[in-house]
C-alpha positions in Angstrom: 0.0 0.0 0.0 1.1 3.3 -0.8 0.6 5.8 1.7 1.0 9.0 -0.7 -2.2 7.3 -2.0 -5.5 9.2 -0.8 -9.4 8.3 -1.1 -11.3 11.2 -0.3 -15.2 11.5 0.1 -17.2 14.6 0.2 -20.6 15.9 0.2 -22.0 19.3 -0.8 -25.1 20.6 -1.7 -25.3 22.6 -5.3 -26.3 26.1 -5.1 -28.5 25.9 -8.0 -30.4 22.4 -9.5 -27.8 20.9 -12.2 -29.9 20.0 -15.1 -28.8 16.7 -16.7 -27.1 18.2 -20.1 -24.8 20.9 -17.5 -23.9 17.6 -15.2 -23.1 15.6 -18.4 -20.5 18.8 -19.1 -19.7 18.4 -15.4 -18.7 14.8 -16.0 -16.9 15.2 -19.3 -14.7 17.7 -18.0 -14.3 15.9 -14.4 -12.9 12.8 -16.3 -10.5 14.7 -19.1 -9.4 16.5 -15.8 -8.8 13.5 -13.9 -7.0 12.0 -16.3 -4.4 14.1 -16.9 -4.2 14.5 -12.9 -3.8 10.5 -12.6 -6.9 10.3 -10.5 -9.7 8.1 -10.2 -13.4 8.3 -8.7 -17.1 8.7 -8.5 -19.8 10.9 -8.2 -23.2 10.7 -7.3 -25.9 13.5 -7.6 -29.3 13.1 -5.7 -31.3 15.5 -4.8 -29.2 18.8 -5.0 -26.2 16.8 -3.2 -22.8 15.6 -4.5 -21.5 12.6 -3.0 -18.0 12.4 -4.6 -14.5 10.1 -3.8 -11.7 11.0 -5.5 -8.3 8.6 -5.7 -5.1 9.3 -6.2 -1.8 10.7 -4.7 -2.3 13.0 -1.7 -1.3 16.3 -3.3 -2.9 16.0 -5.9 -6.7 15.1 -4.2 -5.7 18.1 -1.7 -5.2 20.5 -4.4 -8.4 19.6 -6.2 -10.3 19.9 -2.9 -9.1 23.6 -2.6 -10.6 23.7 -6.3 -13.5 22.2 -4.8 -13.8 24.4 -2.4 -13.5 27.6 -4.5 -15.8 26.4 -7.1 -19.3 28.6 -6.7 -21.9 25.2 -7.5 -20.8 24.4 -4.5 -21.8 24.9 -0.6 -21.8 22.9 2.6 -18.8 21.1 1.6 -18.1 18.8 4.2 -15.3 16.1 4.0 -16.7 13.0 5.1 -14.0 10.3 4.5 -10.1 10.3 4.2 -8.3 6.9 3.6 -4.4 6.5 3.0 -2.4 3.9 1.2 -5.6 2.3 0.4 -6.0 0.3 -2.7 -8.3 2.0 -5.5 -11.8 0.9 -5.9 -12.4 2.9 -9.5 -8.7 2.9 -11.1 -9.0 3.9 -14.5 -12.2 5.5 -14.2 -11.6 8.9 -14.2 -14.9 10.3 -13.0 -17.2 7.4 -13.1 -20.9 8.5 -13.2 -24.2 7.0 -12.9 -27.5 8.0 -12.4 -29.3 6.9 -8.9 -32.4 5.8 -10.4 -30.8 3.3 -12.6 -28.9 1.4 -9.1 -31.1 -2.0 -7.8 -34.0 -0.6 -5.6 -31.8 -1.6 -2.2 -29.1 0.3 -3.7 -30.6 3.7 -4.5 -31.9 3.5 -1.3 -28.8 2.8 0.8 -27.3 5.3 -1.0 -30.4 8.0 -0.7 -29.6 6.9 3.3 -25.8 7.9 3.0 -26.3 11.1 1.3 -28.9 12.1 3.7 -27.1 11.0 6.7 -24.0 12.6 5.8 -26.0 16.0 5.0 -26.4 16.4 8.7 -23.3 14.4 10.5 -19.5 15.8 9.9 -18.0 12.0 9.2 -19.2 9.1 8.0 -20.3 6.8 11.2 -18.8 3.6 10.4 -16.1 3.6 7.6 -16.3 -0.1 6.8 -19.7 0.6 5.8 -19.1 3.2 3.4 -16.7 1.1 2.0 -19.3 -1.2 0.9 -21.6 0.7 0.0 -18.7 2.3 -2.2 -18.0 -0.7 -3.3 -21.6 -2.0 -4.2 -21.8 0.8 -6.6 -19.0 0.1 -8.1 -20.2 -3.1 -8.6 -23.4 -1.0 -10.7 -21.0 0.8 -13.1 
């Protein structure tokens, strides 16, 4: 395991409703982006909420927080999980993307549970289960 290796989670709330076509933008340039940064990752939008990991080395997930952080379509932003020298659960997808409604019924509605939990708590409340629930959804891409 490397330990310069960092998985990062986050939740924020969008300041304004993303219509599909402006996330699909989102997503495009999220994975170009990525790329050329040599990270990995998801991201989940449900109701006005981002759920989003990113992986990859350290400085690099730092620095893109502090984009993160800047970037106006965002509020609330609350890290919510930090991992280091972990293995990667998305590797060579850059940004992977799916929609919520098209994840199994149990799915979409453990996930529904997360984001909502995680809108009012400052960490996830057990780690081992975000990691399934992380890795369930991989699972779905």
């Amino acid at each position: 395991m490397d330990p310069a290796f960092l998985q990062l989670a986050y939740i924020s709330r969008a300041t304004e409703p993303f219509e599909e076509d402006e996330l699909f933008q989102l997503i495009d340039h999220s994975q170009k982006s990525n790329k050329a940064r040599g990270l990995s990752g998801m991201l989940v939008y449900n109701s006005g909420y981002f759920l989003q990991l990113l992986e990859g080395p350290a400085p690099t997930v730092e620095a893109l927080m502090e984009k993160i952080g800047r970037d106006p379509r965002h509020v609330e932003i609350k890290r919510v999980f930090e991992k280091r020298g972990a293995q990667p659960i998305f590797g060579s997808w850059y940004m992977a993307y799916k929609n919520l409604s098209t994840f199994k019924p149990a799915l979409r509605q453990r996930v529904e549970a997360l984001i909502v939990q995680l809108a009012g708590k400052p960490k996830v409340e057990s780690p081992e289960e975000f990691m399934k629930v992380l890795q369930m959804m991989r699972q779905e891409f």
